[in-house]
PDB file of N, CA, C and O in Angstrom:
ATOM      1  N   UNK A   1     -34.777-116.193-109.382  1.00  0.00           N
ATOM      2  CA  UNK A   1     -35.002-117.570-109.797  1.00  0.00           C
ATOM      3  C   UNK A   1     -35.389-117.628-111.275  1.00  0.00           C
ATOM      4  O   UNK A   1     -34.885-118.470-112.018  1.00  0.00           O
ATOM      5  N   UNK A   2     -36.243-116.774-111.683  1.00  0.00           N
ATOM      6  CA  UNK A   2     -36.516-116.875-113.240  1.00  0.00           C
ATOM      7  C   UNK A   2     -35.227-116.184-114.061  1.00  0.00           C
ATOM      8  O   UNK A   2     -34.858-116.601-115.159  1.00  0.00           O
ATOM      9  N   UNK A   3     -34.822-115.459-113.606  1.00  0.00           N
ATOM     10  CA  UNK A   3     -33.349-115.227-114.233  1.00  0.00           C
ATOM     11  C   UNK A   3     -32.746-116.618-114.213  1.00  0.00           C
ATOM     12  O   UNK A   3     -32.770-117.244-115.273  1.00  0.00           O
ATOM     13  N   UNK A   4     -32.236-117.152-113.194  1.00  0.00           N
ATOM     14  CA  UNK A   4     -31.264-118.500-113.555  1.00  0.00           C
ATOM     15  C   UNK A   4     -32.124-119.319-114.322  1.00  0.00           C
ATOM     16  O   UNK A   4     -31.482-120.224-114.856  1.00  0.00           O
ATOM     17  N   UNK A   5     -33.296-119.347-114.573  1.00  0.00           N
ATOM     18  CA  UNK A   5     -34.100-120.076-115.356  1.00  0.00           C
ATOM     19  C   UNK A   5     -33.794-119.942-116.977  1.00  0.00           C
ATOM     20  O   UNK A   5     -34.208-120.677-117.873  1.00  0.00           O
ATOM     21  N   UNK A   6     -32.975-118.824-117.073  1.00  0.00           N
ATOM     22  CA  UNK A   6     -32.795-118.098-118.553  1.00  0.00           C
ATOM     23  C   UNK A   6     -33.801-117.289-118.853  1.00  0.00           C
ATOM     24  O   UNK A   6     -33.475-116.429-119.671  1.00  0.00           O
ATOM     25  N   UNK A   7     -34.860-117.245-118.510  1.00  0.00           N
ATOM     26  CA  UNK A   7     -36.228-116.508-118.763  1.00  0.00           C
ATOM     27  C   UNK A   7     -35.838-114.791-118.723  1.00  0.00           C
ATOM     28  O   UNK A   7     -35.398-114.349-117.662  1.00  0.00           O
ATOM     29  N   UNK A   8     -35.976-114.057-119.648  1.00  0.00           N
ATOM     30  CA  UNK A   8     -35.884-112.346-119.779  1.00  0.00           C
ATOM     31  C   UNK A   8     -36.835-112.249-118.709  1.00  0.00           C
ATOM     32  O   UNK A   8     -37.656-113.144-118.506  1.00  0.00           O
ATOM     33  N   UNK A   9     -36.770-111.281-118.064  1.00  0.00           N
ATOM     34  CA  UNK A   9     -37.269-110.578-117.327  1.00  0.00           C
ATOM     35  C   UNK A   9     -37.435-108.664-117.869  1.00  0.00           C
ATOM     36  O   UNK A   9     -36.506-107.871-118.023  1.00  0.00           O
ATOM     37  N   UNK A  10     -38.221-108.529-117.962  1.00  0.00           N
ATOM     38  CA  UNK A  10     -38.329-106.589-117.988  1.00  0.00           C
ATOM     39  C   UNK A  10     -39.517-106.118-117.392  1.00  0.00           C
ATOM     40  O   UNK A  10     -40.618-106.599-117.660  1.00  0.00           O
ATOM     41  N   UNK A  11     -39.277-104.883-116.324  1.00  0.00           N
ATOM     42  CA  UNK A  11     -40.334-103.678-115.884  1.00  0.00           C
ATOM     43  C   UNK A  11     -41.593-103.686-116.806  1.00  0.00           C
ATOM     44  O   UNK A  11     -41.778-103.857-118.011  1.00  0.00           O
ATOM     45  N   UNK A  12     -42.172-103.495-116.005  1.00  0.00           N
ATOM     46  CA  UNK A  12     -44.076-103.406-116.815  1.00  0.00           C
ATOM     47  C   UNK A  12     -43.767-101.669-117.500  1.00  0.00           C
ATOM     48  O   UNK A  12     -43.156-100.806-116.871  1.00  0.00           O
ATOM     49  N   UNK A  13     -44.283-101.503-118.720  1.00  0.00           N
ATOM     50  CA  UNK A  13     -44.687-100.268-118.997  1.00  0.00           C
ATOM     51  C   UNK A  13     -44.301 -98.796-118.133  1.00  0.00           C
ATOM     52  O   UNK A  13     -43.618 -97.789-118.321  1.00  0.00           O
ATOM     53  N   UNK A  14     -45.075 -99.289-117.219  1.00  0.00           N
ATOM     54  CA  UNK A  14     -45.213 -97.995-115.980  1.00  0.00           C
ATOM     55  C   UNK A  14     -44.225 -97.971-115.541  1.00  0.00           C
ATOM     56  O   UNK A  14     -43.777 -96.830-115.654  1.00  0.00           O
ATOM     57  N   UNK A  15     -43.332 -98.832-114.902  1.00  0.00           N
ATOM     58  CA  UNK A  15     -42.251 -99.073-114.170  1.00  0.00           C
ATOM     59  C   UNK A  15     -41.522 -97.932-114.945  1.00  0.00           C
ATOM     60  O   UNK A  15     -41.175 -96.759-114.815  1.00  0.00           O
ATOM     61  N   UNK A  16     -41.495 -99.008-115.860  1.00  0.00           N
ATOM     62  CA  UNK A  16     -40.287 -97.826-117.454  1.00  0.00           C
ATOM     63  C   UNK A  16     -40.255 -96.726-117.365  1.00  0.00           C
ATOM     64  O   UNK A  16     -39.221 -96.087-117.167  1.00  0.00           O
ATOM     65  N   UNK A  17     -41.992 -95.993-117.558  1.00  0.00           N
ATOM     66  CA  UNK A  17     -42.067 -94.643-117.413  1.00  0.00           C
ATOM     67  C   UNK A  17     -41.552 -93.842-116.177  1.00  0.00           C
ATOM     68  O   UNK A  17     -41.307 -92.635-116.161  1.00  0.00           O
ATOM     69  N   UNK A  18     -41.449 -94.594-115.300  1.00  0.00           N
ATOM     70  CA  UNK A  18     -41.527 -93.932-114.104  1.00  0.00           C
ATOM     71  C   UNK A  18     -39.823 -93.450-113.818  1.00  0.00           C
ATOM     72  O   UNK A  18     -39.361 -92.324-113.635  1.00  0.00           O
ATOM     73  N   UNK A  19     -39.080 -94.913-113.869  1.00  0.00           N
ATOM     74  CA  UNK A  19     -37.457 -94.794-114.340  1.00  0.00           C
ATOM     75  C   UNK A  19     -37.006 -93.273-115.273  1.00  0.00           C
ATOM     76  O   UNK A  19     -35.942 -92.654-115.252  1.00  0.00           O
ATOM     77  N   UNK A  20     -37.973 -93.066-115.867  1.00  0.00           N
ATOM     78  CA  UNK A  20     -37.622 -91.988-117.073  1.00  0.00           C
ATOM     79  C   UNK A  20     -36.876 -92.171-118.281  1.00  0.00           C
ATOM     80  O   UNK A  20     -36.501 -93.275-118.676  1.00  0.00           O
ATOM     81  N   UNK A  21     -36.762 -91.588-118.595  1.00  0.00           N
ATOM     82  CA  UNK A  21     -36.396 -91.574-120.178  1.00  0.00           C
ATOM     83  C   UNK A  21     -34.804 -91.828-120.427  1.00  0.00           C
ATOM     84  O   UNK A  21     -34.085 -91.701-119.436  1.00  0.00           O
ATOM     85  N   UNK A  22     -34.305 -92.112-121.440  1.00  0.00           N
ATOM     86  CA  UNK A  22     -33.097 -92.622-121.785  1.00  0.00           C
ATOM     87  C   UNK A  22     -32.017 -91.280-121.564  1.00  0.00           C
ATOM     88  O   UNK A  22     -30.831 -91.498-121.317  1.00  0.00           O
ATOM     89  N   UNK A  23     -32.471 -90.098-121.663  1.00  0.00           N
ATOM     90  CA  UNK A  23     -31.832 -89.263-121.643  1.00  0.00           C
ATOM     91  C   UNK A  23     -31.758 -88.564-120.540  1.00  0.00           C
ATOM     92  O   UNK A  23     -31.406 -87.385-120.591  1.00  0.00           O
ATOM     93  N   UNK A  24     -32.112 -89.237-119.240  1.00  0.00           N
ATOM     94  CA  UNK A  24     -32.386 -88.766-118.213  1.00  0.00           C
ATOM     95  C   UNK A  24     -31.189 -87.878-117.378  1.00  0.00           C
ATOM     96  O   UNK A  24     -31.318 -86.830-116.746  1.00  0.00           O
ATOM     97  N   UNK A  25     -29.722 -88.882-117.676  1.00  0.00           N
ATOM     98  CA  UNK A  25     -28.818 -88.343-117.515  1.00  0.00           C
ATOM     99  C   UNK A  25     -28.064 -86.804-118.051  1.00  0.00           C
ATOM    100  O   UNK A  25     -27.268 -86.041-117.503  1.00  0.00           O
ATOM    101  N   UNK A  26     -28.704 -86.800-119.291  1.00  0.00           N
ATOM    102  CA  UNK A  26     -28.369 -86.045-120.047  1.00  0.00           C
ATOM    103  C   UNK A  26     -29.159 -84.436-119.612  1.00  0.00           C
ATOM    104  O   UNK A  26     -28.793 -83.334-120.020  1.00  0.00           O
ATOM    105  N   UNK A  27     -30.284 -84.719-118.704  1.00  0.00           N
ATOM    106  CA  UNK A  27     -30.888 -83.556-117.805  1.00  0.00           C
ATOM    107  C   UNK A  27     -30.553 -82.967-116.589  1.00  0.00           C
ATOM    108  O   UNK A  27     -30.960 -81.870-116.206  1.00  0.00           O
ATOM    109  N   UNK A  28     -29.516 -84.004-115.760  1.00  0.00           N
ATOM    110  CA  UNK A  28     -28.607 -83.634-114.791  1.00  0.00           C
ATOM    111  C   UNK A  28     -27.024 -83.340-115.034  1.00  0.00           C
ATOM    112  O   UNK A  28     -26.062 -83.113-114.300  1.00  0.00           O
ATOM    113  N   UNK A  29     -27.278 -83.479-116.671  1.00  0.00           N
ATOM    114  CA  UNK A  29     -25.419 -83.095-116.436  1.00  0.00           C
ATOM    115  C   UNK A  29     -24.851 -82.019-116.198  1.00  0.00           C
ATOM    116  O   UNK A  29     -23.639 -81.899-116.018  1.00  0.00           O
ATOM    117  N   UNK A  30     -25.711 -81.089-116.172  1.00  0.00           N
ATOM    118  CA  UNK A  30     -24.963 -79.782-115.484  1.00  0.00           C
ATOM    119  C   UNK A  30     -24.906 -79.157-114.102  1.00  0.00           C
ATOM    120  O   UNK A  30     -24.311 -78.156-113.703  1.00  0.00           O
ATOM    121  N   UNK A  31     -25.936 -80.301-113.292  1.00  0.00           N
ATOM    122  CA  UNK A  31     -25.782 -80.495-111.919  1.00  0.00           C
ATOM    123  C   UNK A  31     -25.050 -81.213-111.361  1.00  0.00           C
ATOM    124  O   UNK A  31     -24.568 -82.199-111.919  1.00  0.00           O
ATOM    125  N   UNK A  32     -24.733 -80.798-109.804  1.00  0.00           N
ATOM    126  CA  UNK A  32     -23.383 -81.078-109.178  1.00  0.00           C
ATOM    127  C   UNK A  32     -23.498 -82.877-109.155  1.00  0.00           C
ATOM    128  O   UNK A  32     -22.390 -83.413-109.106  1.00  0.00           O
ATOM    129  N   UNK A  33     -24.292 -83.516-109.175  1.00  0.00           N
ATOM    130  CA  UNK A  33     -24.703 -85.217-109.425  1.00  0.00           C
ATOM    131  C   UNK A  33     -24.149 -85.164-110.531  1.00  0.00           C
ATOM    132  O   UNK A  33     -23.076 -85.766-110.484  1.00  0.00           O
ATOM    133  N   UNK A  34     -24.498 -84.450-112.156  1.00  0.00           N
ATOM    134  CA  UNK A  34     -23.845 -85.258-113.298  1.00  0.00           C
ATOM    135  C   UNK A  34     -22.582 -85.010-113.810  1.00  0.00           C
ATOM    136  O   UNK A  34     -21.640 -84.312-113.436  1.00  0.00           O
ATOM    137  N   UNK A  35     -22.764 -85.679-114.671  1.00  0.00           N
ATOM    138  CA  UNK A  35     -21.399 -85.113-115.939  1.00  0.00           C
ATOM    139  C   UNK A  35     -21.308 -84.640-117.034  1.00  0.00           C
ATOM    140  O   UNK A  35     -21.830 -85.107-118.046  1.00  0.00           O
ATOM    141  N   UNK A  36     -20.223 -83.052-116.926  1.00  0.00           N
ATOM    142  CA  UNK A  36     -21.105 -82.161-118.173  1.00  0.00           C
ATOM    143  C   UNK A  36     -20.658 -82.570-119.567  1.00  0.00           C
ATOM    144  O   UNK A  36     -20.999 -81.921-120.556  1.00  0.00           O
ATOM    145  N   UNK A  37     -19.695 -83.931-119.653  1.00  0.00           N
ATOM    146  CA  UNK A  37     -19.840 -84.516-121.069  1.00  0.00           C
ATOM    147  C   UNK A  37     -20.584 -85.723-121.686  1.00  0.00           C
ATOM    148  O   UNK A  37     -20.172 -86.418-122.615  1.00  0.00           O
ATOM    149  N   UNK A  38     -21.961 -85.881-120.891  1.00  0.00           N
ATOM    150  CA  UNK A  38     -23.206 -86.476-121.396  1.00  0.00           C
ATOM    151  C   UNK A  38     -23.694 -85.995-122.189  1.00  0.00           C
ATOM    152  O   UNK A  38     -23.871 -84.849-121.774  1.00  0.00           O
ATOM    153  N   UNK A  39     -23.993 -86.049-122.930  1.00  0.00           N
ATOM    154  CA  UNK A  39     -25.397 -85.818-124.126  1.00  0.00           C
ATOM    155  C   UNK A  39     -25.876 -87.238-124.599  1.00  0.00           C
ATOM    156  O   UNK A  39     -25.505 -88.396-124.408  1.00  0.00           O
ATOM    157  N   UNK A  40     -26.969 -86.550-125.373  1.00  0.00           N
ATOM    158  CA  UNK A  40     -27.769 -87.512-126.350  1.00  0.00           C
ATOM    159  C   UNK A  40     -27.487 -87.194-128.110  1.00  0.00           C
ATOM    160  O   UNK A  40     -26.831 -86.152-128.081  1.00  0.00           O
ATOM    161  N   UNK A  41     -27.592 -87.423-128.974  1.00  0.00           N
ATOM    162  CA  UNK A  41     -27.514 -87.470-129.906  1.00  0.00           C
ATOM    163  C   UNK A  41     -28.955 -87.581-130.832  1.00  0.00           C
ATOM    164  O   UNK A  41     -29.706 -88.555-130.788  1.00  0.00           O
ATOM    165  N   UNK A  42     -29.114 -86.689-131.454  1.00  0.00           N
ATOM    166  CA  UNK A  42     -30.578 -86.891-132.200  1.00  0.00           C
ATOM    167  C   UNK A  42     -30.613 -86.459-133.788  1.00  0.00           C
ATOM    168  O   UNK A  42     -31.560 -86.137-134.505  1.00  0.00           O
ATOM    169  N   UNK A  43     -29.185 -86.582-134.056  1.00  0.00           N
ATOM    170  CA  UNK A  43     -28.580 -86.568-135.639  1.00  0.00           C
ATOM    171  C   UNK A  43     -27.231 -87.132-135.926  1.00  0.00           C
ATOM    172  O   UNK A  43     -26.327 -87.431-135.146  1.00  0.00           O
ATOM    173  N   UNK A  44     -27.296 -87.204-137.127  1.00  0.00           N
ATOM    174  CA  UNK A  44     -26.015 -87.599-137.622  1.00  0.00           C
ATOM    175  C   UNK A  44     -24.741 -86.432-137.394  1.00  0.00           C
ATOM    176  O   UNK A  44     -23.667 -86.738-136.876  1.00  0.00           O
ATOM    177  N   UNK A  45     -25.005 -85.347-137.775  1.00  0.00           N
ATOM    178  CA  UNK A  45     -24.774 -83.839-138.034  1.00  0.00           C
ATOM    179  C   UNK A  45     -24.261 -83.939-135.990  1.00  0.00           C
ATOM    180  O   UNK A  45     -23.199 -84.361-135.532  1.00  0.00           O
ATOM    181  N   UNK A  46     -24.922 -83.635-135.566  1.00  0.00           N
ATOM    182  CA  UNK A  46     -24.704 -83.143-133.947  1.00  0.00           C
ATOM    183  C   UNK A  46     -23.323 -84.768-133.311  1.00  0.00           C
ATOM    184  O   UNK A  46     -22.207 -84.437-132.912  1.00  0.00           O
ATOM    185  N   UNK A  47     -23.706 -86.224-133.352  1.00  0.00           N
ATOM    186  CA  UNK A  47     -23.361 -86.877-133.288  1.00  0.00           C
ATOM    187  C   UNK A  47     -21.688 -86.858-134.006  1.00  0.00           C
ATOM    188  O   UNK A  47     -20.675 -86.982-133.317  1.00  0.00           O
ATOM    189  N   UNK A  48     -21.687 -86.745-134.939  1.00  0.00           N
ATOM    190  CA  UNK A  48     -20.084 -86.452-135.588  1.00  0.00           C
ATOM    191  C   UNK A  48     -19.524 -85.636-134.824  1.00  0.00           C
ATOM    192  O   UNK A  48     -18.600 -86.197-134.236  1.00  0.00           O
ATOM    193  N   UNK A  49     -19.694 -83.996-134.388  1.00  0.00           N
ATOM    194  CA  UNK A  49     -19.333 -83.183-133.929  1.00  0.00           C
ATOM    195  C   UNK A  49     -18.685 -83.504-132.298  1.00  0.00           C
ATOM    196  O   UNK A  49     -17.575 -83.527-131.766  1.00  0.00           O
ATOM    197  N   UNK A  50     -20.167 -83.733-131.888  1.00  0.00           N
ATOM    198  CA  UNK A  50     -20.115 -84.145-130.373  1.00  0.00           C
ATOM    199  C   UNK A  50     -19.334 -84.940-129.933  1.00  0.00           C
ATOM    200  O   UNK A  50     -18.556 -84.665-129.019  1.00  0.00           O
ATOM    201  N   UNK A  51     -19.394 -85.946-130.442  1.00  0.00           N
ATOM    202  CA  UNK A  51     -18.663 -87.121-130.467  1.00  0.00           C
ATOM    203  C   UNK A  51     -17.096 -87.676-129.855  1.00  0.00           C
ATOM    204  O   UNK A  51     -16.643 -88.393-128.964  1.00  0.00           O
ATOM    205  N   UNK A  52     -16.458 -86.477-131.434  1.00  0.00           N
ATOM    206  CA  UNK A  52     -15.483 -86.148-131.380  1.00  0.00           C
ATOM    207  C   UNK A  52     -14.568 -85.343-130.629  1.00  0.00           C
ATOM    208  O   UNK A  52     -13.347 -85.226-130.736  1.00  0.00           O
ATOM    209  N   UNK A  53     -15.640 -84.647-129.610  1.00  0.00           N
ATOM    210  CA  UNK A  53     -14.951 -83.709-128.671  1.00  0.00           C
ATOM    211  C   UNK A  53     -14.987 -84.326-127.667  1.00  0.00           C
ATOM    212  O   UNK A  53     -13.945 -84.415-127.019  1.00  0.00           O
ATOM    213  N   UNK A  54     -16.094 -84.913-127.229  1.00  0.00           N
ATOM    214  CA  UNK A  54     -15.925 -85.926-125.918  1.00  0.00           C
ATOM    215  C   UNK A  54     -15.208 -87.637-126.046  1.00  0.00           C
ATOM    216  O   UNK A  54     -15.289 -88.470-125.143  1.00  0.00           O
ATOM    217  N   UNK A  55     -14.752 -87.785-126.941  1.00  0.00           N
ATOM    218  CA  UNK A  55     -13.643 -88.973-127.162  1.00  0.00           C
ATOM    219  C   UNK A  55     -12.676 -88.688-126.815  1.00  0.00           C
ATOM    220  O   UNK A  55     -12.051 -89.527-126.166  1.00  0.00           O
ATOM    221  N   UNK A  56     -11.963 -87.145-127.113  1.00  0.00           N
ATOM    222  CA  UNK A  56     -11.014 -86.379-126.775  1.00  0.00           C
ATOM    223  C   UNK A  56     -10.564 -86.372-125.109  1.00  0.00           C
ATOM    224  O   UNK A  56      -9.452 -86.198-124.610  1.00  0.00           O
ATOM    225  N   UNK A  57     -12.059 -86.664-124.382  1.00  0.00           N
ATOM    226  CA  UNK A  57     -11.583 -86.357-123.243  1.00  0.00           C
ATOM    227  C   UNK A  57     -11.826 -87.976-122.314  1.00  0.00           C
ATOM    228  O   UNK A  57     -10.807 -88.054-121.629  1.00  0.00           O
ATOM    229  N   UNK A  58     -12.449 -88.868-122.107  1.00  0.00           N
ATOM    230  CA  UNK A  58     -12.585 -90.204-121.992  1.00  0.00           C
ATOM    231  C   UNK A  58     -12.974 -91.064-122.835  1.00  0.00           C
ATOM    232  O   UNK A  58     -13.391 -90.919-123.984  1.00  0.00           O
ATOM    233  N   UNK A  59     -12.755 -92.335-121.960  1.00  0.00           N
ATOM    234  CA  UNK A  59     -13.821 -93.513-123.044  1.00  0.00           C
ATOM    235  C   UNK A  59     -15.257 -92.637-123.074  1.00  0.00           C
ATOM    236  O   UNK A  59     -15.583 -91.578-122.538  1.00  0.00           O
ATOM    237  N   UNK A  60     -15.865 -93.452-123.835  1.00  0.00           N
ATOM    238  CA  UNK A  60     -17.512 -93.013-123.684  1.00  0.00           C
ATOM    239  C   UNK A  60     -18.273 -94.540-123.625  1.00  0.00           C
ATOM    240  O   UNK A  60     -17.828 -95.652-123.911  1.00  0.00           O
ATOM    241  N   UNK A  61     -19.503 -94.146-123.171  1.00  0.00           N
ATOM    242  CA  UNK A  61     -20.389 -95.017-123.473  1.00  0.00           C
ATOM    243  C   UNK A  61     -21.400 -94.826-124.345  1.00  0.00           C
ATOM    244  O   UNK A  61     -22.155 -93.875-124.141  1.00  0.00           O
ATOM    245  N   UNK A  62     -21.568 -95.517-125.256  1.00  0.00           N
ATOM    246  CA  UNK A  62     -22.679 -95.338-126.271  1.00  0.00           C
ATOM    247  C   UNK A  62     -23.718 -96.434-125.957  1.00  0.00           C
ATOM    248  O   UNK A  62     -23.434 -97.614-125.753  1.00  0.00           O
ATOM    249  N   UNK A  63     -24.760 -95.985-125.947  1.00  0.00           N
ATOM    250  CA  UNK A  63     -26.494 -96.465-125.448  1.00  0.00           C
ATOM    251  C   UNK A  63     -27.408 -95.742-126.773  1.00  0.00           C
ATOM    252  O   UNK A  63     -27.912 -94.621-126.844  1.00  0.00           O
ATOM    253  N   UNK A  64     -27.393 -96.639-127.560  1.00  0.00           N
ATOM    254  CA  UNK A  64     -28.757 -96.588-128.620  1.00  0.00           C
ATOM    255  C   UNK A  64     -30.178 -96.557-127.783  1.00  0.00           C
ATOM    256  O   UNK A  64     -30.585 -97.144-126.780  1.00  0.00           O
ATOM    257  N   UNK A  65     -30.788 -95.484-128.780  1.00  0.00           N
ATOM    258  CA  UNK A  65     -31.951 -95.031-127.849  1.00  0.00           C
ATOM    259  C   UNK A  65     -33.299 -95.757-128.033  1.00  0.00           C
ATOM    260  O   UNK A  65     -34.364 -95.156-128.171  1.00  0.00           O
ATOM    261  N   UNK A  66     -33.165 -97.109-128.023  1.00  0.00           N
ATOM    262  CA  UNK A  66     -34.376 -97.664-128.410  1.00  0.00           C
ATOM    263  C   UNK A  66     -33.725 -99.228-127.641  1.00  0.00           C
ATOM    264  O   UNK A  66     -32.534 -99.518-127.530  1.00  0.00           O
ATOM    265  N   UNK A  67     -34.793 -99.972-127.235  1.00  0.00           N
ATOM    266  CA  UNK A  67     -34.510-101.125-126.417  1.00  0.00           C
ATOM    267  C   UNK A  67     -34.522-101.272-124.805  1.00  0.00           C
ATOM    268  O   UNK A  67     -34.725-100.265-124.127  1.00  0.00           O
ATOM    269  N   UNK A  68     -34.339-102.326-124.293  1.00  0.00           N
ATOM    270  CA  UNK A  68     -34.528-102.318-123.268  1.00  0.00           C
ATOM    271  C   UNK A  68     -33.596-103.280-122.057  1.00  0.00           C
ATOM    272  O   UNK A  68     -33.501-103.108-120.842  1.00  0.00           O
ATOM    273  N   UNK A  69     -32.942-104.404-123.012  1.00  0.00           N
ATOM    274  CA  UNK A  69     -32.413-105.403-122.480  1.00  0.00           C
ATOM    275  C   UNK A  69     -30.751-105.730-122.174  1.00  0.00           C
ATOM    276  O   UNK A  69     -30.093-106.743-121.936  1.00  0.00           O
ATOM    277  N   UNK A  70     -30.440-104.103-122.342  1.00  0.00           N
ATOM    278  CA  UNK A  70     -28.943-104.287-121.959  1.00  0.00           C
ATOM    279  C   UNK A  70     -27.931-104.712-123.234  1.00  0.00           C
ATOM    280  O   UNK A  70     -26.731-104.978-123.164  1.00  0.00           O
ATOM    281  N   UNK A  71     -28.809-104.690-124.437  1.00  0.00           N
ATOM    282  CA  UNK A  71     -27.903-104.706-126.168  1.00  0.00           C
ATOM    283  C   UNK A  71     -28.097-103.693-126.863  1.00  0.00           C
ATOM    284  O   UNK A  71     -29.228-103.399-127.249  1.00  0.00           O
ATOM    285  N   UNK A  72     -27.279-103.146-127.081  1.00  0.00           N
ATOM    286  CA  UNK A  72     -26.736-102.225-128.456  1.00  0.00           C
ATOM    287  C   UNK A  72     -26.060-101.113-127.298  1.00  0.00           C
ATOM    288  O   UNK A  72     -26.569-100.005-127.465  1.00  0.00           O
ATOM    289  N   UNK A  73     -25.242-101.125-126.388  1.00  0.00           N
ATOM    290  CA  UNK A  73     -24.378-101.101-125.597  1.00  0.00           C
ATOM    291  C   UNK A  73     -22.630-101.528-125.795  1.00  0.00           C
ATOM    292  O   UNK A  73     -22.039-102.603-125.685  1.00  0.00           O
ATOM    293  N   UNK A  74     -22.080 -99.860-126.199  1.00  0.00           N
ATOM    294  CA  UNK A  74     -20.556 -99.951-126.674  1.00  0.00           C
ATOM    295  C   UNK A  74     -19.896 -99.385-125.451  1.00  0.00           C
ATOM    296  O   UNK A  74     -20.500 -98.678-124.643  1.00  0.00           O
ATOM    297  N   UNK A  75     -18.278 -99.818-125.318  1.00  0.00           N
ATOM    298  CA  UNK A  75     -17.628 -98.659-124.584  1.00  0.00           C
ATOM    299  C   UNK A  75     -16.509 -98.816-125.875  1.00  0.00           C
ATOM    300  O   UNK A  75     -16.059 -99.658-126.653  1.00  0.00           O
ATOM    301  N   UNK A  76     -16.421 -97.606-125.572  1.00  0.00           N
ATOM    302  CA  UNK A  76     -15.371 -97.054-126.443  1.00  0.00           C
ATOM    303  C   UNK A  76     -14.070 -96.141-126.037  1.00  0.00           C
ATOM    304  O   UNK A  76     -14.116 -95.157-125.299  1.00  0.00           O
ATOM    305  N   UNK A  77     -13.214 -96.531-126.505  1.00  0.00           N
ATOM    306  CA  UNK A  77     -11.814 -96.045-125.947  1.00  0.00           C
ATOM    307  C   UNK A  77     -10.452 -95.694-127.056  1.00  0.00           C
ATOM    308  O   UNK A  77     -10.067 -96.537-127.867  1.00  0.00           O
ATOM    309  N   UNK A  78     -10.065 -94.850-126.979  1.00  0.00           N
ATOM    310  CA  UNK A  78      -9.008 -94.265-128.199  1.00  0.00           C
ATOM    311  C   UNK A  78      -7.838 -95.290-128.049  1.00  0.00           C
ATOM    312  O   UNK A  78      -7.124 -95.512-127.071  1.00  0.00           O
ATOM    313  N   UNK A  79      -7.841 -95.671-128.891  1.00  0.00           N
ATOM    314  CA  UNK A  79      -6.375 -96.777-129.081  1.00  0.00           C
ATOM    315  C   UNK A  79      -5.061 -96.567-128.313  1.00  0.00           C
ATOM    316  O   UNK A  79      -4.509 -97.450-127.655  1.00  0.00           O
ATOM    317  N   UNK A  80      -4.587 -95.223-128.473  1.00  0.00           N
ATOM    318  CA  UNK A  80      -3.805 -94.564-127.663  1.00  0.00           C
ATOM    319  C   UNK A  80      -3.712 -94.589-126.258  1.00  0.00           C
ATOM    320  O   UNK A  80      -2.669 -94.619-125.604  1.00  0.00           O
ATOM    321  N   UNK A  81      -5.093 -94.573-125.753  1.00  0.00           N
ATOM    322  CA  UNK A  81      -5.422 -94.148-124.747  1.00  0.00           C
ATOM    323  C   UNK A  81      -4.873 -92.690-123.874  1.00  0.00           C
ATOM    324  O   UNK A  81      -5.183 -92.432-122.711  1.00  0.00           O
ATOM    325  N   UNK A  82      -4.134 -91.984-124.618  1.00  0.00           N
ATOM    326  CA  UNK A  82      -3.946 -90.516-124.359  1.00  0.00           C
ATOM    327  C   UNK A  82      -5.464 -89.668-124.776  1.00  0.00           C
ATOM    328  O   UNK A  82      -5.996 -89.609-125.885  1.00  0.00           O
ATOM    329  N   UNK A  83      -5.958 -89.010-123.371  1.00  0.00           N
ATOM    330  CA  UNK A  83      -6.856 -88.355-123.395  1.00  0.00           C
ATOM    331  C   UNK A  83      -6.569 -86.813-122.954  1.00  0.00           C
ATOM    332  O   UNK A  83      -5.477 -86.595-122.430  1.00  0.00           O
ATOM    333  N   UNK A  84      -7.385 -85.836-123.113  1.00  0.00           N
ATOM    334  CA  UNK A  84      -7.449 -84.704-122.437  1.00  0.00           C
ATOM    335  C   UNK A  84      -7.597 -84.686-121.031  1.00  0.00           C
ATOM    336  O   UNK A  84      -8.320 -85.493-120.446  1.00  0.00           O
ATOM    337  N   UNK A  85      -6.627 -83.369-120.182  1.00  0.00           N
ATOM    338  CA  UNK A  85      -7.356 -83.604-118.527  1.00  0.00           C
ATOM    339  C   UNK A  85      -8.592 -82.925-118.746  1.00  0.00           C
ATOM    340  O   UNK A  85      -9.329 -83.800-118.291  1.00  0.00           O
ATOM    341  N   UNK A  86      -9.526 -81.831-119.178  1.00  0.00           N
ATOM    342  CA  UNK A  86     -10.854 -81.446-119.465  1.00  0.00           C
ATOM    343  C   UNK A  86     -11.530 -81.448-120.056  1.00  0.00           C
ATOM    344  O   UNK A  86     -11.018 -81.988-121.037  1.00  0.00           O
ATOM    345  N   UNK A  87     -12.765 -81.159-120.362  1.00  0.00           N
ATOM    346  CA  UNK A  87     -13.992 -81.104-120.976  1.00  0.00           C
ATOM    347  C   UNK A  87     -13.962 -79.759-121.834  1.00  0.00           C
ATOM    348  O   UNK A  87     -14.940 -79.433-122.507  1.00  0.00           O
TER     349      UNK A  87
END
C-alpha cells in the first residue's frame, strides 16, 4: 500500500546487513549455485580487463556499488550480439 502511495520504501540498516554485501554473489561464483563470470570490480585497471573478457561471453549486468534503490543499474549487450559458447 505505501508503494502504490509512491512512498520509497527500504530495509532498516540491519535488514541490509543481514542480506549481505553487494558482492555477495561474487563469493558463490565458484560454487555449483553461482556463476564463474561474476566479479566485482574495485579499479579502473581490473574493470577494463575483466570486463572485456566477460562481454565476450554474455550480456552483463552492471550494479554500482553504492545505493540502494534499484538506480545505477545497466544491462549491457554487444551490438552484434555474437557471443562466445564459454567462459
Amino acid at each position: 500500500a505505501v508503494r502504490k502511495a509512491g512512498i520509497q520504501v527500504w530495509p532498516s540498516p540491519d535488514v541490509m546487513e543481514f542480506m549481505g554485501a553487494k558482492d555477495a554473489l561474487c563469493k558463490v561464483a565458484t560454487l555449483n549455485i553461482g556463476l564463474e563470470d561474476t566479479l566485482a570490480y574495485y579499479s579502473t585497471e581490473t574493470f577494463t580487463e575483466g570486463f572485456k573478457k566477460t562481454m565476450k561471453f554474455q550480456p552483463r549486468v552492471i550494479k554500482q556499488n553504492r545505493g540502494s534503490s534499484g538506480e545505477g543499474i545497466w544491462i549491457i549487450k554487444l551490438k552484434s550480439g555474437s557471443y562466445c559458447s564459454s567462459f
